[in-house]
N, C-alpha and C positions, 0 to 999 in steps of 0.2 A: 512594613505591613504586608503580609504574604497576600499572595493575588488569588481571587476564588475562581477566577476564570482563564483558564488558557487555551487557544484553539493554534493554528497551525496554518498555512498554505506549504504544499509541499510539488512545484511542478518537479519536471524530469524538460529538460534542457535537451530536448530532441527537436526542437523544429519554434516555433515562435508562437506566443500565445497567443490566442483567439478568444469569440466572444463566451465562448461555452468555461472559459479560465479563469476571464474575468469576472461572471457568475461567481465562478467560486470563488473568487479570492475577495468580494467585494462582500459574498454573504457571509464570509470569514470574519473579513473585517467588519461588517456592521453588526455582527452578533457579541465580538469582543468591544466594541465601545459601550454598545445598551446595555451589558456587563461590566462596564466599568474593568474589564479585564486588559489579557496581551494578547495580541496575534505575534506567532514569529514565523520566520520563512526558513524555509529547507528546502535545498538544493539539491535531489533523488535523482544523482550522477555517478550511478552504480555501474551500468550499462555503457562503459565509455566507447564503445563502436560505435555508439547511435550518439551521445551525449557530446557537444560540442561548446566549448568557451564563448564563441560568439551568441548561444544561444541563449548560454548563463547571462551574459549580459543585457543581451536584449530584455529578459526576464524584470533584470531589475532595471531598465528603462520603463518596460510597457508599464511596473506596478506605479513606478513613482509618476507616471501622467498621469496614470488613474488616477492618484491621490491614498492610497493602501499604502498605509504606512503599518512599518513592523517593529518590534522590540528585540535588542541584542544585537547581535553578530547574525549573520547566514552561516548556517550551519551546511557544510558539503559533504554528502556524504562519502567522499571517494578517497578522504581527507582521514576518515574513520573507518576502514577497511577492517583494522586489528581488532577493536571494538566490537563489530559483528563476528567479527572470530572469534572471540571470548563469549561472547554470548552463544554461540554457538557447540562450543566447547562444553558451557554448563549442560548444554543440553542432549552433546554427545554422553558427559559425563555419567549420567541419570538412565543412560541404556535407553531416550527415546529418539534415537537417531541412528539408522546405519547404512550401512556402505551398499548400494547399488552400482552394480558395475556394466548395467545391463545399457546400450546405448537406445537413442528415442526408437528407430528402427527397428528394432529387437523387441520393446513395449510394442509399438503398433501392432508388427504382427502376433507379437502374443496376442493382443487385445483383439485381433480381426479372427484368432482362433476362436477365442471364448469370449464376444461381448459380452454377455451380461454378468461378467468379472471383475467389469469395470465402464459402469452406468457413467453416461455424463455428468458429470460436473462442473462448476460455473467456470473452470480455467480446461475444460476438456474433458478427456476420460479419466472414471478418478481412480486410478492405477492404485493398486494394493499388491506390494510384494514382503520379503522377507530377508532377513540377513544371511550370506551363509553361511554354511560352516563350517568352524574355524579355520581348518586344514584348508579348504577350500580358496576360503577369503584370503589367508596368508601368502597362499601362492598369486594368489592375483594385485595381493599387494607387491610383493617382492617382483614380481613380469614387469611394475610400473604402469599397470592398468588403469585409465584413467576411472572415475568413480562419482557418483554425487554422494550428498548426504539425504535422504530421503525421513522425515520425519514420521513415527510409527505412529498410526492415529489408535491403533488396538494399545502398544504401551502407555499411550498419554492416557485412556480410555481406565488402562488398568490402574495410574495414578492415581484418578481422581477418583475412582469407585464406580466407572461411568459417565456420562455428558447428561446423565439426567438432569442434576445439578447445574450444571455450566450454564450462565445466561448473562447478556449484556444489556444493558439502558439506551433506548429510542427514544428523542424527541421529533416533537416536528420542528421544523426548520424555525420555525419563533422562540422555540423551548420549551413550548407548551407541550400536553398528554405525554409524558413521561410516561413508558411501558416496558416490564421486564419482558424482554424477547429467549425464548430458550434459545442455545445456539446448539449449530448441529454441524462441527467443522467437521464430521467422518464423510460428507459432501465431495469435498475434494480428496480425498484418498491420501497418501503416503503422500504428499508435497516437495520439492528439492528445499530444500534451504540452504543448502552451499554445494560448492562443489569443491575437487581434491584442490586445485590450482588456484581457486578462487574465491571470494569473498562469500558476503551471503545473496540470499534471495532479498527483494521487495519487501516481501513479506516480513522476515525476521528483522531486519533492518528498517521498517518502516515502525514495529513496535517497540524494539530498542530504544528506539530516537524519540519516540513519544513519551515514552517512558523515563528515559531520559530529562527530557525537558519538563516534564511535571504535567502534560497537556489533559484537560479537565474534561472537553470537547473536541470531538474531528468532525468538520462538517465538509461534505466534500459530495459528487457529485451519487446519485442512485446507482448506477453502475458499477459502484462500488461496494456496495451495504451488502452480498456476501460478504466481501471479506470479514466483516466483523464477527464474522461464526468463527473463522480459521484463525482469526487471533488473540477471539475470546480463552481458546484452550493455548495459545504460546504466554498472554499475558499469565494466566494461571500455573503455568509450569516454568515459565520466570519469577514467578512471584512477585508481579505487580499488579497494580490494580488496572481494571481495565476504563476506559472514558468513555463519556456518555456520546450514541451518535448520533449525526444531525442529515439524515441524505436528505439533499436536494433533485429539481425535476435537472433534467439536461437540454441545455442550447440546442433546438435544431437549424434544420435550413427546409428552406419553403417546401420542399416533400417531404419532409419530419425524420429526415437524417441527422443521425445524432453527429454535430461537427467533430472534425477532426484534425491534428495538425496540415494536411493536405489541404485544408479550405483554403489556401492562399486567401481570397478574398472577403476572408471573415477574421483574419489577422488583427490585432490591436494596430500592429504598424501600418499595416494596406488602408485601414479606414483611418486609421490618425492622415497618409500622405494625402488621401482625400477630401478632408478637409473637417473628418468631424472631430469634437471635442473631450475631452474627457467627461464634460456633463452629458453630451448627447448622447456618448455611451451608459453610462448610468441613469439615463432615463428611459432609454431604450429596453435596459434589463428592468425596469420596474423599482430602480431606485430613488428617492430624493437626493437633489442636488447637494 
């Protein structure tokens, strides 16, 4: 019997999780039991300078004391490189994607020329450039110039007839007050989604993979719920459907710092050595045992 609910935890294996993790990964899993649904877990070890095996592990220590249990395999993303490439490719294919050869330094100062060419955005300034042409770009291919892939948000715009249309599904974190949200991914400007030597972005690969796995709901933390604008238009020009989403508030720390892998002492491992429980964690966050 196919399953009506699928959500996800997806950390990134940089450092050891904390209480602000555990939030998500507990509001993950108790959203998928009161659904009678899956939770499955994704390993977003794209970034391997930062991403480390021991971390992967601890990972799946910290959940299994919590008691978060997942369904399937661990899916790694670093495992699936090719995959984002192909997807990536459909999307070179379709003319909404081209070659920047421009390095960050070269954006900044253009950008300190002419700010308001490029208004902040929720990942920075959101940089708009253009392809060039042809002659141009050949020779800079042929030099071995390195290059990203920069995603056209005017062509995507031109696909769909505009973003007027474009819109994703908000619940509250219960599931209740469902609301079409318009989305407005022109926000973040041209975005990288891969580069010449390398795999994709977060971004592409984080929809891939949802997409992928059939996932129904992403419930993950508020600092996050831009992105659903930026990949309400990748879902659309992949052509899949996009899932409904569920931000949650964020873990602080007693001056209302949103934590971070640096809290050492907000670790699941530092308070487990300490002596608390995997209940007194989950009561702590406002769970039942």
């Amino acid at each position: 019997m196919p399953v009506s609910f699928i959500t996800r935890f997806a950390p990134s294996p940089t450092g050891y999780l904390h209480l602000g993790h555990a939030y998500s990964a507990l509001s993950a899993f108790e959203a998928a039991k009161a659904a009678r649904g899956r939770l499955i877990l994704r390993i977003e070890d794209i970034d391997q300078t930062r991403c480390k095996p021991e971390f992967e592990a601890a990972i799946l220590e910290d959940l299994a004391w919590l008691g978060v249990e997942w369904k399937g395999p661990v899916r790694r993303q670093s495992d699936h490189m090719a995959d984002y490439r192909a997807a990536l490719d459909r999307l070179i294919s379709r003319g909404l994607c081209y070659r920047c050869f421009k390095t960050r330094s070269e954006i900044l100062d253009e950008i300190a020329r002419a700010p308001h060419l490029a208004p902040s955005g929720p990942e920075g300034p959101a940089y708009v450039g253009a392809p060039l042409e042809a002659a141009e770009e050949a020779a800079m291919i042929a030099s071995g110039a390195p290059f990203a892939w920069r995603f056209s948000m005017a062509r995507a715009a031109e696909a769909l007839g505009g973003f007027d249309g474009l819109h994703f599904i908000e619940e509250d974190l219960d599931g209740s007050s469902p609301r079409r949200v318009a989305a407005t991914p022109a926000m973040f400007g041209d975005v990288v989604l891969g580069r010449k030597d390398s795999g994709a972005s977060y971004h592409l690969a984080s929809v891939h993979d949802d997409a992928l796995a059939g996932v129904t709901h992403v419930i993950r933390g508020e600092d996050l719920a831009p992105a659903a604008h930026l990949h309400a238009v990748l879902y659309a020009m992949l052509g899949e459907p996009a899932p409904i989403y569920r931000h949650h508030r964020l873990i602080t720390d007693e001056t209302g710092r949103r934590l971070a892998k640096r809290d050492k002492a907000a670790t699941l491992r530092s308070l487990r050595e300490a002596g608390m429980t995997a209940s007194d964690i989950r009561r702590m966050l406002g769970f039942n045992d």
